[in-house]
N, CA, C and O of each residue as an XYZ file, in Angstrom:
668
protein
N      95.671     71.746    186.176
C      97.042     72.089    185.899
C      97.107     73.542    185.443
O      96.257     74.077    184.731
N      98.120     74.079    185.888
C      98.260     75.717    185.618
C      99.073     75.862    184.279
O     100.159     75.303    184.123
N      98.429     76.710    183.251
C      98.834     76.759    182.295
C     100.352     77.577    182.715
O     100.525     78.171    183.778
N     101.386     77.442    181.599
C     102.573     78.156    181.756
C     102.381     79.373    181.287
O     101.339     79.707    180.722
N     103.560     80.282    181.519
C     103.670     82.074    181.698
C     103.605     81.565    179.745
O     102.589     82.144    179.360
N     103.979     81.099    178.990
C     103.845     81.514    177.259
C     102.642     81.086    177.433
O     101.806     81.876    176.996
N     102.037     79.743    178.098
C     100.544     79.112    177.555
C      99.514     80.563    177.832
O      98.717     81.015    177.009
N      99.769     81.078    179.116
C      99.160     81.377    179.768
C      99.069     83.163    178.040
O      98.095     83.564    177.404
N     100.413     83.574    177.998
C     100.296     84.942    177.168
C     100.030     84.596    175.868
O      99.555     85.448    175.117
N     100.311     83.226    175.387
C      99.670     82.898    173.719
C      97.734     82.913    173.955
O      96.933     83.298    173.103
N      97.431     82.438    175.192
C      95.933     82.347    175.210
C      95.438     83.700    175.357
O      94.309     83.943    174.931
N      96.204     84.722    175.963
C      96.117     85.773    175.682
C      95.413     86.958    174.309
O      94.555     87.841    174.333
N      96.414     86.318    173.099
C      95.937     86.718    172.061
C      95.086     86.228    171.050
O      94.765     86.581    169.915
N      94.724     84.960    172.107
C      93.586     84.210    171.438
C      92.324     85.046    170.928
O      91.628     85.900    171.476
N      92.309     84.515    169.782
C      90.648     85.447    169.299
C      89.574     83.787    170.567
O      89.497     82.560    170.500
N      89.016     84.897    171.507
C      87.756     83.958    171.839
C      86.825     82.885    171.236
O      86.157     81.991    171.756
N      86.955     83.161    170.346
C      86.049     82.663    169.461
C      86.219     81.145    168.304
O      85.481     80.546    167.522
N      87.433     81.045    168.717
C      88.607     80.318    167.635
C      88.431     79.137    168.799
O      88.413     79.263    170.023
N      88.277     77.647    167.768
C      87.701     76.398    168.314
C      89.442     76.131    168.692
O      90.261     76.479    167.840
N      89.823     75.639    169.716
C      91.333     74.940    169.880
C      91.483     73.852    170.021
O      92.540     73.508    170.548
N      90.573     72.886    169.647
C      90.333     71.138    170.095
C      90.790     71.128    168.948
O      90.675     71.926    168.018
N      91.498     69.859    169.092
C      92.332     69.275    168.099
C      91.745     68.603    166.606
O      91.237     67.487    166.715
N      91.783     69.185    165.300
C      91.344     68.637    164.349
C      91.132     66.846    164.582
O      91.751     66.048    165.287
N      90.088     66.694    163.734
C      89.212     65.374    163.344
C      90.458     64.134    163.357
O      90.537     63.027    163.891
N      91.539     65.104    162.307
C      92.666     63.866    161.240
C      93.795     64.332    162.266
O      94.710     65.085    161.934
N      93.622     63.768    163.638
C      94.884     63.905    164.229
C      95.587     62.272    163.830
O      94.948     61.221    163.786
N      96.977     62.439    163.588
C      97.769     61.000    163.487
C      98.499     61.149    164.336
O      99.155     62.179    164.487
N      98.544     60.220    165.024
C      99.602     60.123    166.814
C     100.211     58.675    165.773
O      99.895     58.187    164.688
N     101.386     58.352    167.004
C     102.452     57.491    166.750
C     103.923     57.819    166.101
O     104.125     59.007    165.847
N     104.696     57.130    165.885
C     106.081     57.432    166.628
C     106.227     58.686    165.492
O     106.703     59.381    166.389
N     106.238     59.363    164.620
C     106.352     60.634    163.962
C     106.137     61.343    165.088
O     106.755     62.404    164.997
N     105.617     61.266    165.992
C     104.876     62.553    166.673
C     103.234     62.999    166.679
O     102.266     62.243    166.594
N     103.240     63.759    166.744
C     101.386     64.306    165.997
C     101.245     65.416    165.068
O     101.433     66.610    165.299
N     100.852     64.797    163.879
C     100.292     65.661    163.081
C      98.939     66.395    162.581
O      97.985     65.644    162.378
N      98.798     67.428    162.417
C      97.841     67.890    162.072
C      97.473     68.937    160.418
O      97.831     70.054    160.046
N      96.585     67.827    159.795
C      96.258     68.493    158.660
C      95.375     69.749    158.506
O      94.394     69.799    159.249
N      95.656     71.149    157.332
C      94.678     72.046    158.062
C      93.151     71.354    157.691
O      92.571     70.423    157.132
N      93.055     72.185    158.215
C      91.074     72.032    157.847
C      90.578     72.193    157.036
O      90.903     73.096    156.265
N      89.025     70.983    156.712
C      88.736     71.337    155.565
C      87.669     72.319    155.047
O      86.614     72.711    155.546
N      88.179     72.539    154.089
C      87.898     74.070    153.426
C      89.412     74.690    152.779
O      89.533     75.495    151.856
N      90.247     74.184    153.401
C      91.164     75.082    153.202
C      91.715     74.416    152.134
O      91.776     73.196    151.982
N      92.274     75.638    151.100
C      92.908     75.455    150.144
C      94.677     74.163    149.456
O      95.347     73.835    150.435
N      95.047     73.797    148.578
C      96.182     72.583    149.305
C      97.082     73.604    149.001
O      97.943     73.403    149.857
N      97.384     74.379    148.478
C      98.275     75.830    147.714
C      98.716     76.585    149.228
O      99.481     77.548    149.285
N      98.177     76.043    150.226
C      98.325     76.693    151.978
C     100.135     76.629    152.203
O     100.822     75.730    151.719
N     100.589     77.572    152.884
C     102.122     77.727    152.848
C     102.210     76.485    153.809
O     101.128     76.387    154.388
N     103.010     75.583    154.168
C     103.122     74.723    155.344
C     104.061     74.926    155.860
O     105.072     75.052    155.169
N     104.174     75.088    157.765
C     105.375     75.221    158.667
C     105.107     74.012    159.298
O     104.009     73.517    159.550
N     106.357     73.534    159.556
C     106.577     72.364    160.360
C     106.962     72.816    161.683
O     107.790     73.726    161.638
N     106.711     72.558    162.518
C     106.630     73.166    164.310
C     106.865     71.603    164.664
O     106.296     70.525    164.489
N     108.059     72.126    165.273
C     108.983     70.960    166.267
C     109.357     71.566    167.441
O     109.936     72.650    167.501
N     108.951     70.702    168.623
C     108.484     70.519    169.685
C     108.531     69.395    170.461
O     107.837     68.438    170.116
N     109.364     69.301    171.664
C     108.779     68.100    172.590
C     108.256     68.147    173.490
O     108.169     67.276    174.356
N     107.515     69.835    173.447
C     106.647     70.328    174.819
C     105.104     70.478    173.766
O     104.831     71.073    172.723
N     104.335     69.550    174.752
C     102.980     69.482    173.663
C     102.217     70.855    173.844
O     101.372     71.212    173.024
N     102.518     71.536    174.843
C     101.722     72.697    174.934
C     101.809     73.570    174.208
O     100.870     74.156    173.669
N     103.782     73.940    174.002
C     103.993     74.625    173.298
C     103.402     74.021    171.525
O     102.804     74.751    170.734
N     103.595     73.262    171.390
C     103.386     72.671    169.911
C     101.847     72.806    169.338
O     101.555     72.990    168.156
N     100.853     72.663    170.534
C      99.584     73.135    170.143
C      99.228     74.755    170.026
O      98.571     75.374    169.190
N      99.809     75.101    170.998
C      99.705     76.626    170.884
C      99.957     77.722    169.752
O      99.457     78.831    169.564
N     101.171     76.796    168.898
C     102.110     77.365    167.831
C     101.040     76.916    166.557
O     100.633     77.379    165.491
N     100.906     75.935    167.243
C     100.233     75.544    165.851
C      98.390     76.179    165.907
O      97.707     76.227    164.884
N      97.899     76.578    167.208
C      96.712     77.205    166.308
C      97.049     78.421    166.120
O      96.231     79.013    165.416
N      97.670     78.865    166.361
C      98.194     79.934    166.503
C      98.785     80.454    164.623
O      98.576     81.528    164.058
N      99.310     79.590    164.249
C      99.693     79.851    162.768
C      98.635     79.461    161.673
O      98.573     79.817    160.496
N      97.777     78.580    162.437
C      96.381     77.677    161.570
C      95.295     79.398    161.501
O      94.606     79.739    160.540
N      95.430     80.002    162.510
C      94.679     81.165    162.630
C      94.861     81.850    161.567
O      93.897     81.990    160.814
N      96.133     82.451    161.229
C      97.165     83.030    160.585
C      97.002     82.512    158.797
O      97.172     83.134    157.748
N      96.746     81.609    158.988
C      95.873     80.907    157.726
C      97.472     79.910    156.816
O      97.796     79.906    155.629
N      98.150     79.158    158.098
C      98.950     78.565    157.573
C      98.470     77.075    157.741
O      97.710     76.726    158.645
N      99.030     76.160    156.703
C      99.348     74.693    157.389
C      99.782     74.229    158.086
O     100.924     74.221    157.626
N      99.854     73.669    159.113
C     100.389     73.112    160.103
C     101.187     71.435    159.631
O     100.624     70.695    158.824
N     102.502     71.069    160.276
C     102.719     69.447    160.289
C     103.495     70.103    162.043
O     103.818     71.223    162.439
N     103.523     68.796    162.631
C     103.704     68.857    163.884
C     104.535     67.864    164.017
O     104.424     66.800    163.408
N     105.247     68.085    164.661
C     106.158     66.936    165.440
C     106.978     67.028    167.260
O     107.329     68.123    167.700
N     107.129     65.948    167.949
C     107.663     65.710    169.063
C     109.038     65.731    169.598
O     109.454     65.844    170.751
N     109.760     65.563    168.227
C     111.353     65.047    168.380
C     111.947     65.820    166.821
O     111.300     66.458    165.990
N     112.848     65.600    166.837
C     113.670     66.112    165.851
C     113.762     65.056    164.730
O     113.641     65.366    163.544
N     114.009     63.641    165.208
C     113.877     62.416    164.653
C     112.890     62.510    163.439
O     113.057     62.298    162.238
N     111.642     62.959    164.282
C     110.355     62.515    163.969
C     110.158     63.811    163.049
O     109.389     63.842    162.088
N     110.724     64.563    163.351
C     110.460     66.303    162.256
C     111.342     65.931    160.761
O     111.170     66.587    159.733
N     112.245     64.829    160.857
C     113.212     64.501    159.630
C     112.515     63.582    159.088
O     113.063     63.293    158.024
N     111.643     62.997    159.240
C     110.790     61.748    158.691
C     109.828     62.441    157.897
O     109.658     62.124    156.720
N     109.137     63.429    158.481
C     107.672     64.343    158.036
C     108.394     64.962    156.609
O     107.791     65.110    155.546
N     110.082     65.342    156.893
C     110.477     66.230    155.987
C     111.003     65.118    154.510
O     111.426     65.440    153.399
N     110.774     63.921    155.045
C     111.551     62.977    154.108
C     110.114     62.474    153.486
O     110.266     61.909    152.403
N     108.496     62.572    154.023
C     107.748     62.302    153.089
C     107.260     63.202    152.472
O     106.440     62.874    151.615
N     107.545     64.597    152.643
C     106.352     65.183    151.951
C     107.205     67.106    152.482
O     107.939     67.181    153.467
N     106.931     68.156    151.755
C     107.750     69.221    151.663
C     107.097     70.548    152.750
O     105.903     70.834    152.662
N     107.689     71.027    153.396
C     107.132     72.341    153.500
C     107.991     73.426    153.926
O     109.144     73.323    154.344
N     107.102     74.784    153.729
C     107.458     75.951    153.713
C     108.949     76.392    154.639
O     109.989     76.864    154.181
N     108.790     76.227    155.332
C     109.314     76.690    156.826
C     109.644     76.043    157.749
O     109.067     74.985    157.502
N     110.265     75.870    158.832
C     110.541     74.887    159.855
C     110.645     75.799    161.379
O     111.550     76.630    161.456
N     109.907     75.657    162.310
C     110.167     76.624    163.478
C     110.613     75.287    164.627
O     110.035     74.204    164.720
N     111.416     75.606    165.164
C     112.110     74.589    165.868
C     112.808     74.442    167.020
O     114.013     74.691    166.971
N     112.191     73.996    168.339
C     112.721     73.688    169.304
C     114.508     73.226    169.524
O     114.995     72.276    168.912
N     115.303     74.091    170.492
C     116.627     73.526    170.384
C     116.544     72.011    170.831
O     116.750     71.011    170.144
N     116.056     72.145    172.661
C     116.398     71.390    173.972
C     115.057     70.868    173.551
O     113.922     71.344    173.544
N     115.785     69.293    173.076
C     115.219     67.811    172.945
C     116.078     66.910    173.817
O     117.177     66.879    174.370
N     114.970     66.191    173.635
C     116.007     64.487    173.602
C     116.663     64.308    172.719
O     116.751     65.159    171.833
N     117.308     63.197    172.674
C     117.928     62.650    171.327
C     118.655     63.784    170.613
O     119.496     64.515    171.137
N     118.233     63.838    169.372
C     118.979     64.907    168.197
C     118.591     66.514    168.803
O     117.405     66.774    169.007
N     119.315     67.224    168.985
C     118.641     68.631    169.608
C     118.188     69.330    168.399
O     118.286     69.013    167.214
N     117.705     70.285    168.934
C     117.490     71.746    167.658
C     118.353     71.470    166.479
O     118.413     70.743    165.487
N     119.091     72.571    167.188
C     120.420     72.679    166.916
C     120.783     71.756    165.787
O     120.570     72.031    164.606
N     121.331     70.671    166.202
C     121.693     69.503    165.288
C     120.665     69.388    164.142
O     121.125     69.408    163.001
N     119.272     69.266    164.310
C     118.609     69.117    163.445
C     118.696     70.282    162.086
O     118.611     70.285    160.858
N     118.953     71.356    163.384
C     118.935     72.375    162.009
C     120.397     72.371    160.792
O     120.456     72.770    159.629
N     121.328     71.804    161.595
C     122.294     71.559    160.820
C     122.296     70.630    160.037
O     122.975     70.800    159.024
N     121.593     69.377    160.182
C     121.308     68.617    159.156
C     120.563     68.750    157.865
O     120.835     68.143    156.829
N     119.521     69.673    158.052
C     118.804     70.496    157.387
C     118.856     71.075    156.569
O     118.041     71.012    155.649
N     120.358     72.263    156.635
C     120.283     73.076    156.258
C     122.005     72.374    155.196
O     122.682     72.989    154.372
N     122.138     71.227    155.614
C     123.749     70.498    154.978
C     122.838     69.893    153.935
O     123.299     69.792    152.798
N     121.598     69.475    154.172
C     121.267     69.022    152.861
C     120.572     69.755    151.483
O     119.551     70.441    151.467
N     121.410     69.408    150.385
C     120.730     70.273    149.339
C     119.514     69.482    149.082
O     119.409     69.777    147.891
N     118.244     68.486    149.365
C     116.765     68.960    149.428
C     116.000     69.949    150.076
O     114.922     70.394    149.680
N     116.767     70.348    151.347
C     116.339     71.275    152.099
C     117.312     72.094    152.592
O     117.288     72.359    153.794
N     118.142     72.534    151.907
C     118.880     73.893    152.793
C     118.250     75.089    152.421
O     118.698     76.105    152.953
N     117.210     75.229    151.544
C     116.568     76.208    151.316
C     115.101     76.143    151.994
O     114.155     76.577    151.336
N     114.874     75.606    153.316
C     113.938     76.007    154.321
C     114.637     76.609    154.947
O     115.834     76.531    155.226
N     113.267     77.727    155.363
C     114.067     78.703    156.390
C     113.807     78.076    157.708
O     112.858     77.296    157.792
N     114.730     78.390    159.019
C     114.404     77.604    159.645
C     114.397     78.624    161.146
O     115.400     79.293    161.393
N     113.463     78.653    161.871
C     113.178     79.425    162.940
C     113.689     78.873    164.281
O     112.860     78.253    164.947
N     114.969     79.011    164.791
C     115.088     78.292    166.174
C     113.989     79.282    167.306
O     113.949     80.509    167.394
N     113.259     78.365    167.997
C     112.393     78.937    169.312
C     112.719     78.410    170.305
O     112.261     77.306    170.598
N     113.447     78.947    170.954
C     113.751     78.249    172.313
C     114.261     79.153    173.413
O     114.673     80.310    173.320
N     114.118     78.214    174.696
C     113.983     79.164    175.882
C     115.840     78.874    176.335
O     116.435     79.342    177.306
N     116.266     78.161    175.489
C     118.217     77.732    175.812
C     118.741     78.926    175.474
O     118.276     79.769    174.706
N     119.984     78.946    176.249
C     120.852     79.853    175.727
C     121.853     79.820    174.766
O     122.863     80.520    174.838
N     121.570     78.873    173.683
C     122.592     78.767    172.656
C     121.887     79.535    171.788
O     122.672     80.289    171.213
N     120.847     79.680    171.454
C     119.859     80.519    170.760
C     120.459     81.921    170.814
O     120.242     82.713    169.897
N     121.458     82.353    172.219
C     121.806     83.468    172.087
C     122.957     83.982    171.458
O     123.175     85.184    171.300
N     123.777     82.953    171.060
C     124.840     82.665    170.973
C     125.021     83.295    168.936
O     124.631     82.506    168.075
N     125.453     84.309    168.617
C     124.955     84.449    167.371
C     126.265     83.350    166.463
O     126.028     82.714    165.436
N     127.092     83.376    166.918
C     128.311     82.321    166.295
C     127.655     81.107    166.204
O     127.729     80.609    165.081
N     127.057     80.490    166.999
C     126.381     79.048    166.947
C     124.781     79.318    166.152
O     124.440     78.449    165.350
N     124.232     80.006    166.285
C     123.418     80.685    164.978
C     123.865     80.373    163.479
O     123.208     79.671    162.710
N     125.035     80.975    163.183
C     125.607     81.232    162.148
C     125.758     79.639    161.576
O     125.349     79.094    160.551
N     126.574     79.140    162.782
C     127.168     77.491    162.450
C     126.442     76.374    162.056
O     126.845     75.492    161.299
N     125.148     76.456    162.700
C     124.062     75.596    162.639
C     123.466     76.149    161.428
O     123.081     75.147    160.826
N     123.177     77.146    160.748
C     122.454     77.883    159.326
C     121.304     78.129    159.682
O     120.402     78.031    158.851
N     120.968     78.595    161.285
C     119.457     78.470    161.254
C     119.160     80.452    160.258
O     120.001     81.181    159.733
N     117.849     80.610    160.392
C     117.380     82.090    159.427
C     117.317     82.619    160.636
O     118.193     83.483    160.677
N     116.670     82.559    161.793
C     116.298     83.610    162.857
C     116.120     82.817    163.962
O     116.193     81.589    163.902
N     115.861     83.514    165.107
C     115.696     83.271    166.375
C     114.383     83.876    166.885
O     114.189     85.086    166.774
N     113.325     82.921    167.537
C     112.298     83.650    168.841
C     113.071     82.806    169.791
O     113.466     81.640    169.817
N     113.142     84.056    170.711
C     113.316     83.518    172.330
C     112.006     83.054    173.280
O     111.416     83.937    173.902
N     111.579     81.716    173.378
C     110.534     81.436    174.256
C     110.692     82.040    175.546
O     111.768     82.139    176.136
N     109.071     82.624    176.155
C     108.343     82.801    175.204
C     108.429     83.751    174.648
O     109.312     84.586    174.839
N     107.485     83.834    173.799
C     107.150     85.164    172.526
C     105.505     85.231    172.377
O     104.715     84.300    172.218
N     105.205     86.973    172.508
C     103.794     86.930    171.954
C     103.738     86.310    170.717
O     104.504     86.628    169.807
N     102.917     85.478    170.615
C     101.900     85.522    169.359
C     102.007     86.018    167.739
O     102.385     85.511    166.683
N     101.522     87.144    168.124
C     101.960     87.936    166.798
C     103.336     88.145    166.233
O     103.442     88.353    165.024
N     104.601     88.100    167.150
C     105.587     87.798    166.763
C     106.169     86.797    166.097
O     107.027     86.905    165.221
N     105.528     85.485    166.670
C     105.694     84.679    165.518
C     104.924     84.465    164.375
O     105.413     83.804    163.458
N     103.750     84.940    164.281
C     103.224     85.446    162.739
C     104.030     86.360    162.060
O     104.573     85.993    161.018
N     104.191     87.464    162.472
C     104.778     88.515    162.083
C     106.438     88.236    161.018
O     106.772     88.762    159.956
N     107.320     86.965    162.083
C     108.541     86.181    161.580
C     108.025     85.035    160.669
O     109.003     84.383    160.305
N     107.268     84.706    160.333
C     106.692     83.714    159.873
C     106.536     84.346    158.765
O     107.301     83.894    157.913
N     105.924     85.145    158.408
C     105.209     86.187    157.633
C     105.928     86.717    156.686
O     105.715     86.516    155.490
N     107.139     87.674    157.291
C     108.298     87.966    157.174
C     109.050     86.898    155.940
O     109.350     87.328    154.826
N     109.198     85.975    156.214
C     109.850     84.426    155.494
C     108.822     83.980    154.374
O     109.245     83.196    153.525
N     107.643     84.369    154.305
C     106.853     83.629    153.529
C     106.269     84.349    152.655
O     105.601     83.988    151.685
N     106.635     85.793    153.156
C     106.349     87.205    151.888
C     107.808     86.992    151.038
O     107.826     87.300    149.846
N     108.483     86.695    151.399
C     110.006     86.718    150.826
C     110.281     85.873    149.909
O     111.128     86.168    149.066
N     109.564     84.529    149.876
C     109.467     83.682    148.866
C     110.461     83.100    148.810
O     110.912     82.730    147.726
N     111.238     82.797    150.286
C     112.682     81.990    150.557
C     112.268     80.611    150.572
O     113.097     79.719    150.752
């Protein structure tokens, strides 16, 4: 199978050397898939939640920020990204619009209506064009926009950005 034009430019900035097989403590089932970081790593680790119902993209993002020396939680659906957020807390949220079921979008508005979490920042990534839309930006409360795809370092860089800020 031919990797896609982002798979293909995130592998790009791959350090060679960096293992991409999927940690030991993968948990599959209806949440989605999660991945804890690795051990060694500190629990004080910032955590982004990366929502996704394209698995390529979702692995990519996520070694990609594990590099970067973040935590990773992962999810498939939006559903399944509100469950992760209802057991347990993290940093950031980067987030697919165009789902099934609950979209981006929606999710981020739910998100951001609730006072446990309207203070995650929340990254829409998506290749839709509502993402462009800065009024529907505004409406939904997301913090920023990547337009899929995006090098690499850009989403460290926005990530980074949010997590030096101490939002």
């Amino acid at each position: 199978m031919q990797p896609s034009v982002f798979e293909s430019d995130m592998q790009r900035y791959a350090e060679p050397e960096m293992d991409t097989e999927p940690a030991a403590d993968v948990i599959a089932g209806k949440r989605g898939v999660t991945r804890q970081p690795q051990e060694g790593y500190e629990s004080s680790m910032q955590t982004i939640l990366i929502v996704d119902d394209e698995e390529g993209f979702l692995h990519i993002l996520e070694v990609v920020l594990q590099r970067a020396g973040y935590a990773t939680e992962t999810a498939l659906s939006a559903m399944a990204a509100l469950e992760v957020l209802d057991a347990q807390s993290v940093d950031l949220i980067i987030l697919d619009d165009m789902m099934p079921g609950l979209s981006g979008s929606e999710m981020c508005a739910k998100v951001k209506s609730d006072p446990l979490t309207q203070h995650i920042p929340v990254i829409m990534h998506s290749a839709g064009l509502k993402i462009h839309d800065k009024t529907h930006i505004e409406q939904i409360g997301a913090d920023a926009v990547l337009v899929k795809p995006c090098p690499p370092r850009d989403v460290v860089e926005m990530v980074t950005k949010f997590m030096n800020a101490g939002v």
